[in-house]
C-alpha positions as CSV (number, residue, x, y, z in Angstrom):
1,X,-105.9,-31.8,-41.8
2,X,-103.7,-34.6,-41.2
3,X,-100.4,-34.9,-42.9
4,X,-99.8,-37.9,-45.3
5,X,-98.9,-41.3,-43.3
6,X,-95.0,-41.1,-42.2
7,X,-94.2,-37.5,-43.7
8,X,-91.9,-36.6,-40.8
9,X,-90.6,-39.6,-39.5
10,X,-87.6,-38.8,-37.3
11,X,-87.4,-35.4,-39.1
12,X,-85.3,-32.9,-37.4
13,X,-85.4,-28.9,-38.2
14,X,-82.7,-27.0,-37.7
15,X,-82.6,-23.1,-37.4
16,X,-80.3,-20.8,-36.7
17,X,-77.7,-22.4,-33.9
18,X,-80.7,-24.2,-32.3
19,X,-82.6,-27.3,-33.3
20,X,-85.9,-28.3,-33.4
21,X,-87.6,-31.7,-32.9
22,X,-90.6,-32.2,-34.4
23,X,-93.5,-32.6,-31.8
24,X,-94.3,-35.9,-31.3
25,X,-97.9,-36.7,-32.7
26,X,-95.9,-36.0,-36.0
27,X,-93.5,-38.5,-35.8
28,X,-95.8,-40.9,-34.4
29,X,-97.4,-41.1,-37.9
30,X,-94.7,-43.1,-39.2
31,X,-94.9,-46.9,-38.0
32,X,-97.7,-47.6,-40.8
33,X,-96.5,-46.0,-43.2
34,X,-93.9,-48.5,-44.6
35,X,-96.2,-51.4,-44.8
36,X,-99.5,-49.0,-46.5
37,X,-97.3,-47.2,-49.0
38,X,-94.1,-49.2,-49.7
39,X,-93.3,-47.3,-52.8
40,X,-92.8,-43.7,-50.9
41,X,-89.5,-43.0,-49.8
42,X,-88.9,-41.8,-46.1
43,X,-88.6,-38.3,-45.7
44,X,-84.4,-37.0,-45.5
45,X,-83.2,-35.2,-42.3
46,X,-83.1,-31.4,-44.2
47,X,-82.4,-27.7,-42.2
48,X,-85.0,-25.2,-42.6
49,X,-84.3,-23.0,-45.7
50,X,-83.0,-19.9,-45.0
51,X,-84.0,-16.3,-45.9
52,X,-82.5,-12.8,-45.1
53,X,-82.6,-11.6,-41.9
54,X,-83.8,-15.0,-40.0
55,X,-82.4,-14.8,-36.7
56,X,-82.2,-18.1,-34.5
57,X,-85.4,-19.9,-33.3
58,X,-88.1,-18.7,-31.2
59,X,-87.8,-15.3,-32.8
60,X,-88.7,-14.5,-36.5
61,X,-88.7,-11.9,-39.3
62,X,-89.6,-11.5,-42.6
63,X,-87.3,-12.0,-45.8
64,X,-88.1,-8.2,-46.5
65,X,-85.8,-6.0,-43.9
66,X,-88.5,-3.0,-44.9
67,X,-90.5,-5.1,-42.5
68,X,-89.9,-5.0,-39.1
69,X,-89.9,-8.0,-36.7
70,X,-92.4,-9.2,-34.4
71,X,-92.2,-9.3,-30.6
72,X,-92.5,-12.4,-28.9
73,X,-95.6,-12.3,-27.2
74,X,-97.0,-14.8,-24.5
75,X,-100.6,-16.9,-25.6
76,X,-103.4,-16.6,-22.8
77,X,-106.6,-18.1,-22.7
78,X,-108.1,-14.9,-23.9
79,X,-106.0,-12.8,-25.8
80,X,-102.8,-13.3,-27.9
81,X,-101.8,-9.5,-26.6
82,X,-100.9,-7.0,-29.0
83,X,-98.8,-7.5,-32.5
84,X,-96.5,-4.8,-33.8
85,X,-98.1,-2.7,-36.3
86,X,-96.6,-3.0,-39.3
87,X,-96.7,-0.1,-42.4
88,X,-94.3,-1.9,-45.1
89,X,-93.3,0.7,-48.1
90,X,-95.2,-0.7,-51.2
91,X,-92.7,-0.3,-54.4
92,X,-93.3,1.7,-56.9
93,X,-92.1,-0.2,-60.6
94,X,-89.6,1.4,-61.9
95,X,-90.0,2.5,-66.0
96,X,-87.9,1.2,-68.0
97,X,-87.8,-0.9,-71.9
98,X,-90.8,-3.3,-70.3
99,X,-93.2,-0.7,-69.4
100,X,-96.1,-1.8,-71.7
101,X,-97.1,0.3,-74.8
102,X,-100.3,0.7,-75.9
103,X,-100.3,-1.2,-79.2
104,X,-102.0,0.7,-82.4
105,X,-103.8,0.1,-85.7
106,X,-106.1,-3.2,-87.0
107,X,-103.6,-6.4,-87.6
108,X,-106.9,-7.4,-89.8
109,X,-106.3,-4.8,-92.1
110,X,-103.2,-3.9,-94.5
111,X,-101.7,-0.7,-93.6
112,X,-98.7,-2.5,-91.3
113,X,-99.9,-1.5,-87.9
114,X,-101.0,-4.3,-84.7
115,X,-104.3,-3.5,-83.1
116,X,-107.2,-5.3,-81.8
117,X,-109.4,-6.9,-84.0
118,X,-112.6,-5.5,-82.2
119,X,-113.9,-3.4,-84.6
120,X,-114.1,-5.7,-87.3
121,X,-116.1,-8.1,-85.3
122,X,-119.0,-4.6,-84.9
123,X,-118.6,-4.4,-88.7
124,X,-119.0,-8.2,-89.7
125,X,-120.6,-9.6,-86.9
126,X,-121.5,-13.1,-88.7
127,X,-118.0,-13.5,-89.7
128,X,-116.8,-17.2,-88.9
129,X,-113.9,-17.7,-85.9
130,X,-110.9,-17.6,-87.8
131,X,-106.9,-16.8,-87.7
132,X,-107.5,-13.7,-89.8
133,X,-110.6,-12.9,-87.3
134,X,-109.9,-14.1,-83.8
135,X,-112.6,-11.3,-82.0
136,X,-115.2,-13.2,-83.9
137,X,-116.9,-16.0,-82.5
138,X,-120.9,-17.0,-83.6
139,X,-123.3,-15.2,-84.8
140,X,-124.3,-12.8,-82.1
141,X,-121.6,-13.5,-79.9
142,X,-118.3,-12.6,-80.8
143,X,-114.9,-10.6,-78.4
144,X,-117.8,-7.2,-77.9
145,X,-120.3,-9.4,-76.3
146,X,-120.9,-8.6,-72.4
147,X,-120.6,-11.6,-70.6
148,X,-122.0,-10.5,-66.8
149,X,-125.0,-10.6,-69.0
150,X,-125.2,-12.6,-72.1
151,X,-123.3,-16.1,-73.3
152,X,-124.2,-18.8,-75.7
153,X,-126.0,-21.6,-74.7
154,X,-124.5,-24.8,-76.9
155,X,-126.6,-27.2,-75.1
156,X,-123.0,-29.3,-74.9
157,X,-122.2,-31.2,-72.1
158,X,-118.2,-32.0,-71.9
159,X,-117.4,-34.6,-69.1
160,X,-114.4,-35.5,-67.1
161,X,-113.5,-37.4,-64.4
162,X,-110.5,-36.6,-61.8
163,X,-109.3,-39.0,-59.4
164,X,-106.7,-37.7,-56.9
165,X,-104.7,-40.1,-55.3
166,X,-101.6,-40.3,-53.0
167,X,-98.2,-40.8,-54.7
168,X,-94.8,-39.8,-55.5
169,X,-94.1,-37.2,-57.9
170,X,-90.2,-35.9,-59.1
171,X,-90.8,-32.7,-60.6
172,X,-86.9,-31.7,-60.5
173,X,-85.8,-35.2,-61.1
174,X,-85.5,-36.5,-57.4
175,X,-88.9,-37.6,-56.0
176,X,-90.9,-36.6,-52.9
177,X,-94.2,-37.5,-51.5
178,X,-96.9,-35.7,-53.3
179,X,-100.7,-36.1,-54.8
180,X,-101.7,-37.0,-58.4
181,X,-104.6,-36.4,-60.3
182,X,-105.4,-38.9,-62.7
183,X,-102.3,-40.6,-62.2
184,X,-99.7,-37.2,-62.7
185,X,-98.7,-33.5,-61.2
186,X,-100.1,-31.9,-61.6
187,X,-103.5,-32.7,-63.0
188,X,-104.5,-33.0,-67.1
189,X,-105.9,-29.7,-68.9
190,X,-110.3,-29.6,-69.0
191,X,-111.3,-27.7,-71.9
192,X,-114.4,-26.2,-73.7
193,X,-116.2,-23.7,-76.0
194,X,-118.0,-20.9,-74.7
195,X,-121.4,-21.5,-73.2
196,X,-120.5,-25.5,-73.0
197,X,-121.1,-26.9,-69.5
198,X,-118.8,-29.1,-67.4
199,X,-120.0,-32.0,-65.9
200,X,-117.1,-33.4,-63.7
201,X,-116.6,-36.1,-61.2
202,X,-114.0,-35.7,-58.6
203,X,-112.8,-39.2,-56.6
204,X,-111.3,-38.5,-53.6
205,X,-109.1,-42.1,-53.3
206,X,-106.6,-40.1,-50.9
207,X,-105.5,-42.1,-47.6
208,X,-105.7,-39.5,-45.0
209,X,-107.3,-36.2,-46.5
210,X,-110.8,-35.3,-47.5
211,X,-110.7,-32.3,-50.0
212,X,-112.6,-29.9,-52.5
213,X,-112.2,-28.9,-55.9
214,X,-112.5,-25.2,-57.0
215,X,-113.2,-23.6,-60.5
216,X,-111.8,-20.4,-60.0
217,X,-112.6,-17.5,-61.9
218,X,-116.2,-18.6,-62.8
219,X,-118.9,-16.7,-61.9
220,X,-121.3,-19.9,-61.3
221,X,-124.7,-17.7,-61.8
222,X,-127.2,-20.2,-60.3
223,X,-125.3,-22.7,-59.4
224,X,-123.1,-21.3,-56.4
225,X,-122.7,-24.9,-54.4
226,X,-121.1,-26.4,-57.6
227,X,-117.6,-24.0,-56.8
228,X,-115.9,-26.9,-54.7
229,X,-114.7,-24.4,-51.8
230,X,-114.4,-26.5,-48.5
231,X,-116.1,-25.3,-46.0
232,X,-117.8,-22.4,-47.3
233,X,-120.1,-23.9,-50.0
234,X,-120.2,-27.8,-49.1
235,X,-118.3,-30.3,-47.1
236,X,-114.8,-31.5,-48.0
237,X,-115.5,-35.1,-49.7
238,X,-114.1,-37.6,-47.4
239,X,-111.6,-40.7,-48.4
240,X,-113.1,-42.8,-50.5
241,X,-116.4,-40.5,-51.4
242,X,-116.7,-38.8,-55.0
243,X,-119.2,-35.7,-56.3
244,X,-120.2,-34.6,-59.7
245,X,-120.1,-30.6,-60.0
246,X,-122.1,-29.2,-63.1
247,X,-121.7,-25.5,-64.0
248,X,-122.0,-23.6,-67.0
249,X,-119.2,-21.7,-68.6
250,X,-120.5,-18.7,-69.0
251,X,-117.2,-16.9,-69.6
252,X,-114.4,-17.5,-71.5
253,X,-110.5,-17.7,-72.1
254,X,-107.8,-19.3,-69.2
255,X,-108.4,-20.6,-65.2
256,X,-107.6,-23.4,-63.3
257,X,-109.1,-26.0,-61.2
258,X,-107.3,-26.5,-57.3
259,X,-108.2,-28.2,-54.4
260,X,-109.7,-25.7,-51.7
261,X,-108.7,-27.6,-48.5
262,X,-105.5,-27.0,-46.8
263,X,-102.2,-26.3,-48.7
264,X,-103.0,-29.3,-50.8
265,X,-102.5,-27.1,-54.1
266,X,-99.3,-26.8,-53.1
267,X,-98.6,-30.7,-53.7
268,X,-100.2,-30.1,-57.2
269,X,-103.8,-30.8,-56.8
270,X,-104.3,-28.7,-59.6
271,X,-104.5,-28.0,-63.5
272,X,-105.4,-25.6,-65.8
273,X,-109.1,-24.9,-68.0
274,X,-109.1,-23.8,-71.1
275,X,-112.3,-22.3,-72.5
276,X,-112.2,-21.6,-76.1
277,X,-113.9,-17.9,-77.1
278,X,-113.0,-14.8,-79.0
279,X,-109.3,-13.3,-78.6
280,X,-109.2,-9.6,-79.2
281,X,-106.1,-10.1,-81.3
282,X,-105.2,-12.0,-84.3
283,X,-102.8,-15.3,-83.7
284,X,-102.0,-18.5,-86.0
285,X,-101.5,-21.5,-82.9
286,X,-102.8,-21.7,-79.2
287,X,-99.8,-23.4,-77.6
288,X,-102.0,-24.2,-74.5
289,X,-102.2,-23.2,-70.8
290,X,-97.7,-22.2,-69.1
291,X,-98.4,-23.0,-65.2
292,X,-95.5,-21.4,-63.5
293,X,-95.7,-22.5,-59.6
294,X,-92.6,-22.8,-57.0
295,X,-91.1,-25.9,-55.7
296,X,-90.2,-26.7,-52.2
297,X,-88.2,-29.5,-50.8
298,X,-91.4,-30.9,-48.5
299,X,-94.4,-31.4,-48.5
300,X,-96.9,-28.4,-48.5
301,X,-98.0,-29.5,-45.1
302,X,-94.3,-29.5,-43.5
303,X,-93.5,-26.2,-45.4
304,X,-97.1,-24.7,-44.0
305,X,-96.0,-26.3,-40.5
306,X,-91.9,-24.2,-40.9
307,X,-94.0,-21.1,-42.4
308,X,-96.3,-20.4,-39.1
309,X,-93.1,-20.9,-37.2
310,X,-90.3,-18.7,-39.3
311,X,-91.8,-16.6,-42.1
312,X,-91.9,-18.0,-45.6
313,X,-89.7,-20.5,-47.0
314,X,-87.5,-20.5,-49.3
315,X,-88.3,-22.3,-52.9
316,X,-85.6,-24.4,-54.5
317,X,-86.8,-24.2,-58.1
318,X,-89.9,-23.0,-59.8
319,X,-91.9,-25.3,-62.5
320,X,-93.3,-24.9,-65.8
321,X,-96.1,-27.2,-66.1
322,X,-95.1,-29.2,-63.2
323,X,-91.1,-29.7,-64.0
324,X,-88.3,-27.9,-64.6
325,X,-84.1,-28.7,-64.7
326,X,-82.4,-28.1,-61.5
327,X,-81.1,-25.1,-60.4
328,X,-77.7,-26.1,-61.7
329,X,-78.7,-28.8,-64.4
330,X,-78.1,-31.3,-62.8
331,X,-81.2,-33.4,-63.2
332,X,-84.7,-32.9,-64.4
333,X,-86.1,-31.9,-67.5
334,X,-87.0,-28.4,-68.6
335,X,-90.5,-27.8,-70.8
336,X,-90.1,-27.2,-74.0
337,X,-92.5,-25.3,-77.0
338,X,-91.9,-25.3,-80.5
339,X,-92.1,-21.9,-82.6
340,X,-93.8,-22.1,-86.2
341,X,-91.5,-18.6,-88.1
342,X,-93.1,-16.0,-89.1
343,X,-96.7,-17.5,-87.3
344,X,-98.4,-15.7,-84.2
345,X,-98.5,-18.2,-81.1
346,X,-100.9,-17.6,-78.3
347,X,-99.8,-18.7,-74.4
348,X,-101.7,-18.8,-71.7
349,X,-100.0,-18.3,-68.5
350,X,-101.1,-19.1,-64.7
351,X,-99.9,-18.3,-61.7
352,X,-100.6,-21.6,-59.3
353,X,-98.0,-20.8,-56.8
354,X,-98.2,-20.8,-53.2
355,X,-96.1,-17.9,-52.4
356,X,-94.2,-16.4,-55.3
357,X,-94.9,-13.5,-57.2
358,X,-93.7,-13.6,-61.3
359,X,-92.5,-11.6,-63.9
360,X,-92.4,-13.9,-67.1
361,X,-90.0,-13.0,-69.9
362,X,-89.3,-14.7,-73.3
363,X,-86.0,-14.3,-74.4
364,X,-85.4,-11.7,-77.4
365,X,-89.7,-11.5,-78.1
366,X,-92.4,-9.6,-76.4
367,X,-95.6,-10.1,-75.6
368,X,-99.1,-8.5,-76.6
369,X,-101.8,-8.9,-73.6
370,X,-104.9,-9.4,-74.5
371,X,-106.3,-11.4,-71.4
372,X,-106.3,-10.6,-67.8
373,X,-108.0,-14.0,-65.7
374,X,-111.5,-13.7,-67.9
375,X,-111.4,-10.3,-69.1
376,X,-110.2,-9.9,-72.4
377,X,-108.6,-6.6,-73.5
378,X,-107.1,-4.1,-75.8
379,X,-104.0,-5.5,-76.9
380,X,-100.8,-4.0,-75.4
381,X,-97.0,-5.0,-75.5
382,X,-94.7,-5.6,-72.8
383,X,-91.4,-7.1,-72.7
384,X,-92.1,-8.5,-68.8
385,X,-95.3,-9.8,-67.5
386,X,-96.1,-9.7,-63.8
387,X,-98.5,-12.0,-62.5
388,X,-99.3,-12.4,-59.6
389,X,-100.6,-15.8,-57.4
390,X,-104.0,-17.2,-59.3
391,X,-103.7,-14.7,-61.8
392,X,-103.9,-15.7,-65.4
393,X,-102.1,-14.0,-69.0
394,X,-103.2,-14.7,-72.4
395,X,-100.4,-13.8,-74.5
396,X,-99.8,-13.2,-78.2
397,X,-95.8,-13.9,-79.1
398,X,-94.4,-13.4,-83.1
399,X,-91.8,-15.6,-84.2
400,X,-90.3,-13.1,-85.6
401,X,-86.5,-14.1,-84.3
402,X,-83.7,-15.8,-86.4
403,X,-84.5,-19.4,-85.8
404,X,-82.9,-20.7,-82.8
405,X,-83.6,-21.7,-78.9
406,X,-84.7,-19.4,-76.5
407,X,-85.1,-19.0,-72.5
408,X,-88.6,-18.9,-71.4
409,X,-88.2,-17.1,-68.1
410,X,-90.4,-17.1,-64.8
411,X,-88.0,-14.3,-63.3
412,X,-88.8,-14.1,-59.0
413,X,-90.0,-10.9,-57.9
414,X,-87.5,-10.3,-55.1
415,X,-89.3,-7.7,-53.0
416,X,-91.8,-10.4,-51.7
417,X,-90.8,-13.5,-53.0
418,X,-88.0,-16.0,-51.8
419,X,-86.4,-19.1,-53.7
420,X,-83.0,-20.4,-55.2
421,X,-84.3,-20.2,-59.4
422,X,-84.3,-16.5,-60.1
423,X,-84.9,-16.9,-63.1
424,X,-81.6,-15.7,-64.5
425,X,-79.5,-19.1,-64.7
426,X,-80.1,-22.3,-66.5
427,X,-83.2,-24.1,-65.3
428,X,-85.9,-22.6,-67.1
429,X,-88.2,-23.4,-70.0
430,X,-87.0,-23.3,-73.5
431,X,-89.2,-22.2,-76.7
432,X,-87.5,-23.8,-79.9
433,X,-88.1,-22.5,-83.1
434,X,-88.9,-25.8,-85.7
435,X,-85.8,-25.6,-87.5
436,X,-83.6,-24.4,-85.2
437,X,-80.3,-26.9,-84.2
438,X,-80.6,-29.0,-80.9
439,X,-78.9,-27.5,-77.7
440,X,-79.5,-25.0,-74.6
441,X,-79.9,-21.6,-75.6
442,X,-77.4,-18.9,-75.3
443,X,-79.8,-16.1,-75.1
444,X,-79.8,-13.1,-73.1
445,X,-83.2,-11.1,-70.9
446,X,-84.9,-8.8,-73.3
447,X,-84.9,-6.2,-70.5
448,X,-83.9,-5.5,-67.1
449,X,-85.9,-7.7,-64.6
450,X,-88.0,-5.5,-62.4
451,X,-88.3,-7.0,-58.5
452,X,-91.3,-5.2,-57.4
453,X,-93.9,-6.7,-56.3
454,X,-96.7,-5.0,-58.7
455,X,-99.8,-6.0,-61.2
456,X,-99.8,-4.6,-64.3
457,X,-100.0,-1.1,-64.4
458,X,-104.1,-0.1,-64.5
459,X,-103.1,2.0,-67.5
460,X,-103.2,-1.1,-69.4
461,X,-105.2,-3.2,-68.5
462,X,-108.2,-1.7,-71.0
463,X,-111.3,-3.8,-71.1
464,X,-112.8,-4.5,-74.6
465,X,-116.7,-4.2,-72.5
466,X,-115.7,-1.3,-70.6
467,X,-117.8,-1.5,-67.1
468,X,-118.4,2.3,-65.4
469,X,-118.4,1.9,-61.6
470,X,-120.1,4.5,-59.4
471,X,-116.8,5.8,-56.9
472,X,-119.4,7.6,-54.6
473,X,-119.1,6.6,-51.1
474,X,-115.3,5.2,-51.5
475,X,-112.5,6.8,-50.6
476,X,-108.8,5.2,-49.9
477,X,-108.2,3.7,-47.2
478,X,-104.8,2.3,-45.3
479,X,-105.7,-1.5,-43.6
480,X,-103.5,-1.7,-40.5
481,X,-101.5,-5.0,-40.4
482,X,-99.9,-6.5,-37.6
483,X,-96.8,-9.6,-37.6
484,X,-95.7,-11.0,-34.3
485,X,-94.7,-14.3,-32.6
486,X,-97.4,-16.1,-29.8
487,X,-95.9,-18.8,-27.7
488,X,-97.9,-21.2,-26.2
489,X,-98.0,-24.1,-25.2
490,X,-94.6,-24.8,-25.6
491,X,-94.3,-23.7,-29.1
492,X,-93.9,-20.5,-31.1
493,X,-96.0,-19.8,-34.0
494,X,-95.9,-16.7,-36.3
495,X,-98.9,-14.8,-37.2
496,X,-100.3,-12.2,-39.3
497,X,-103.2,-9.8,-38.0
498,X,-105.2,-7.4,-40.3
C-alpha cells in the first residue's frame, strides 16, 4: 500500500548515533501533496522513539532483554539464512488483591448475595428483558440459549452507511495526518438487537488506498464473503468504489468493525458494534462501548515502516474512545462518564490497539465480567482487567463510592508493551459521579498493577453454554520462533519467523 500523499517529506530518522534518510520513492511523494490536500500539515523532522536495549542502527533488539537479539544476516536470492531461535520466558501473573473471585448467589433474589441471573431465566423463561432480569431476552431466547446453533430471527434490517475519507485528526490535541470515517476518529458506534441484520455500505473516498472493512467476532454462517477481509474473502475496494455487506447477527453483546488492509486501523479506521442481547448479570445503564488503543506520533504506515527496521515503537499516549489529555496535561481532553449512585453501570471495553497489551482499572470500584468477545459468562470480580489486542470486556461496575471523580485507567502491560502513558499519571479517563464537584480526581489504583503479559486466568472465564471439546489427539506443543535482521538491498529490515 502506498503511504498518504507527502507523509514523509524531507523526514529524517534518527537512531542511535547514526541517521537515517528516508529512501527516496518516499520523499518523492511530497510535491503534490500541498496543492491536493492544503489543509494537512507537513510532517515534523522527529527521532525514532526509543525502547530498552536499542542499540544503534543496522542492529536491533526487542524492548524485552528476556529476548535475545538477532544476528545480522545477509538477503540472497534464495534464502534469508538462518534466524536465531528464540524461547522467551512467558510470565506467570503474579496473585495478588485483583486475582478475580468467583462471584456467589442470585442479585435477582433477596438474600444479599451477587450471582448470575441464569437460573431465573430456566425458571421464567417468558419473563420480559428488564433491569431486574438482564439474562432474559424473548420468549425462547433468553442468556441459556446456544447460539452456534439457534438465534432469533427479527426480520429487521438496520442500515448504515460509512464513508472513510483522508483527513486530519488531533486525538491528543496537536493534529497529524490520519483517516475519518464519517467525518471523525475513529468511526461512529453500529448497533442492533439480536438476530437483526446489518445492511452496510462502505465508501471508499480515500486518495491513495483501497481498503476492506471487517466485522470481527461474527461467525457469518452463510454468508462468509460478507467479512470484509482483504485479500482473503474479496478484493480491497479501490478509490472511489463502495460495497454493501449484509450479514446477520447471529450473536450477541460487544465487537468492532476495522479496516483489514495494511495498518490502516492503526489511523482509526475503526469503531465499535454494539449488539443488544441478554447479560448474565443484573445492571441499571449501558454506558456504551470504552475503545482503549495506543497513539503514536506518525502515521501507522511510517510507524510500520520504523517497526520492520527496529522492533516496536514506542507509544506516546493511549486513547479512550479516540482522545485522551497528554501525557503531562498539557493539551487534549480526557473522556469522561457519568455515575448514577447507588445504580449498576455496564461498560463495554475493546481492545483496538496495534501493539499494546491492557490491564484496565477503575479507581476505588471493581468490576464483575460477564462477557468475553461474544461469549457471555458466569459473573466474576476483578479489580484489574487484562485484555488483550481485539479482545472485548463487558463489565458490570456499582456506584457504590462516596460521590466524587475517579481515574479510569488503561494501565500498559510492561512485559510486552512499550509507550510513555502507563497508566499511572494524569492523562487518563475520568468517571464522575452526577453530583460530585468539578475537578481532576485525586484518586489512588485499587490494586497493584500487574505487568504480565496474560488473559484472564481460564479459571474464570466460565461459559453460561458450556461447550465439551474432545482433547483426544492434542497434546502441548512448543512453536519455535525465530527474530533476526536481513539486509538487502541496501537496507535492514527486522523479521520474525515461526
Amino acid at each position: 500500500m502506498k503511504f498518504s500523499t507527502g507523509l514523509a517529506a524531507g523526514l529524517t530518522l534518527a537512531a542511535g548515533t547514526n541517521a537515517i534518510q528516508l529512501p527516496a520513492w518516499m520523499q518523492n511523494l511530497a510535491p503534490s501533496s500541498n496543492n491536493n490536500r492544503p489543509n494537512v500539515p507537513s510532517m515534523p523532522s522527529i527521532s525514532i522513539p526509543s525502547f530498552p536495549g536499542m542499540p544503534a542502527f543496522p542492529t536491533s533488539r526487542l524492548g524485552n532483554s528476556a529476548i535475545p537479539s538477532g544476528k545480522t544476516l545477509t538477503a540472497t536470492a534464495t534464502s534469508y539464512g538462518s534466524f536465531v531461535a528464540v524461547n522467551p520466558t512467558i510470565p506467570t501473573a503474579t496473585p495478588s488483591p485483583s486475582t478475580p473471585a468467583p462471584v456467589t448467589g442470585s442479585n435477582s433474589t433477596t438474600n444479599g448475595t451477587l450471582v448470575s441471573c441464569a437460573q431465573d431465566a430456566k425458571k421464567n423463561p417468558n419473563q420480559s428483558h428488564g433491569a431486574n432480569s438482564r439474562c432474559n431476552w424473548a420468549p425462547g431466547f433468553d442468556i441459556n440459549t446456544d447460539v452456534e446453533t439457534t438465534w432469533p430471527n427479527t426480520g429487521n434490517v438496520v442500515k448504515y452507511t460509512l464513508t472513510i475519507s483522508n483527513g486530519t485528526i488531533a486525538p491528543q490535541g496537536d493534529q497529524k495526518i490520519g483517516f475519518l470515517v464519517n467525518g471523525q476518529n475513529p468511526g461512529p458506534k453500529l448497533e442492533a438487537n439480536w438476530g437483526d441484520t446489518f445492511e452496510i455500505t462502505v465508501i471508499n473516498n480515500l486518495q491513495n488506498n483501497g481498503t476492506a472493512i471487517h466485522w470481527h467476532g461474527f461467525q457469518q454462517k452463510q454468508t462468509n464473503t460478507q467479512d470484509g477481509v482483504g485479500g482473503i474473502t474479496e478484493c480491497p475496494l479501490a478509490p472511489g468504489d463502495s460495497k454493501t455487506y449484509r450479514f446477520q447477527a447471529t450473536s450477541y453483546g460487544t465487537t468492532w468493525y476495522h479496516s483489514h488492509f495494511s495498518g490502516q486501523y492503526g489511523e482509526g479506521v475503526l469503531g465499535p458494534i454494539v449488539v443488544n442481547g441478554p447479560t448474565s448479570y443484573n445492571y441499571d445503564i449501558d454506558l456504551g462501548a470504552v475503545a482503549i488503543s495506543d497513539y503514536y506520533p506518525l502515521t501507522a504506515f511510517q510507524e510500520e515502516w520504523i517497526a520492520s527496521r527496529f522492533g516496536p515503537p514506542t507509544a506516546t499516549n493511549y486513547l479512550l474512545n479516540g482522545q485522551n489529555a497528554k501525557v503531562d496535561g498539557s493539551a487534549g481532553t480526557r473522556s469522561k462518564w457519568t455515575f448514577q449512585a447507588g445504580k449498576k453501570h455496564k461498560i463495554r471495553f475493546i481492545n483496538t490497539s496495534t501493539d499494546h497489551h491492557f490491564k484496565v482499572q477503575l479507581d476505588g470500584h471493581s468490576m464483575i465480567v460477564v462477557a468475553a468477545d461474544f461469549v457471555t459468562i458466569t459473573p466474576y470480580r476483578t479489580n484489574e482487567l487484562a485484555i488483550a489486542i481485539g479482545q472485548r470486556y463487558d463489565v458490570i461496575v456499582e456506584a457504590n463510592q462516596a460521590a466524587s471523580n475517579y481515574w479510569l485507567r488503561a494501565l500498559m502491560a510492561k512485559d510486552c508493551s512499550f509507550g510513555l502513558n502507563d497508566g499511572t499519571g494524569i492523562a487518563n479517563g475520568i468517571i464522575s459521579y452526577s453530583n460530585a464537584a468539578s475537578g481532576l480526581p485525586t484518586s489512588q489504583m485499587t490494586t497493584v498493577h500487574n505487568n504480565a503479559c496474560v488473559d484472564e486466568p481460564l479459571s474464570a472465564l466460565k461459559p453460561i453454554v458450556a461447550k465439551s471439546v474432545d482433547s483426544n489427539g492434542f497434546s502441548a506443543t512448543t512453536l519455535p520462533v525465530g527474530a533476526g535482521v536481513v539486509q538487502s538491498s541496501n537496507d535492514t529490515v527486522f523479521r520474525w519467523t515461526m
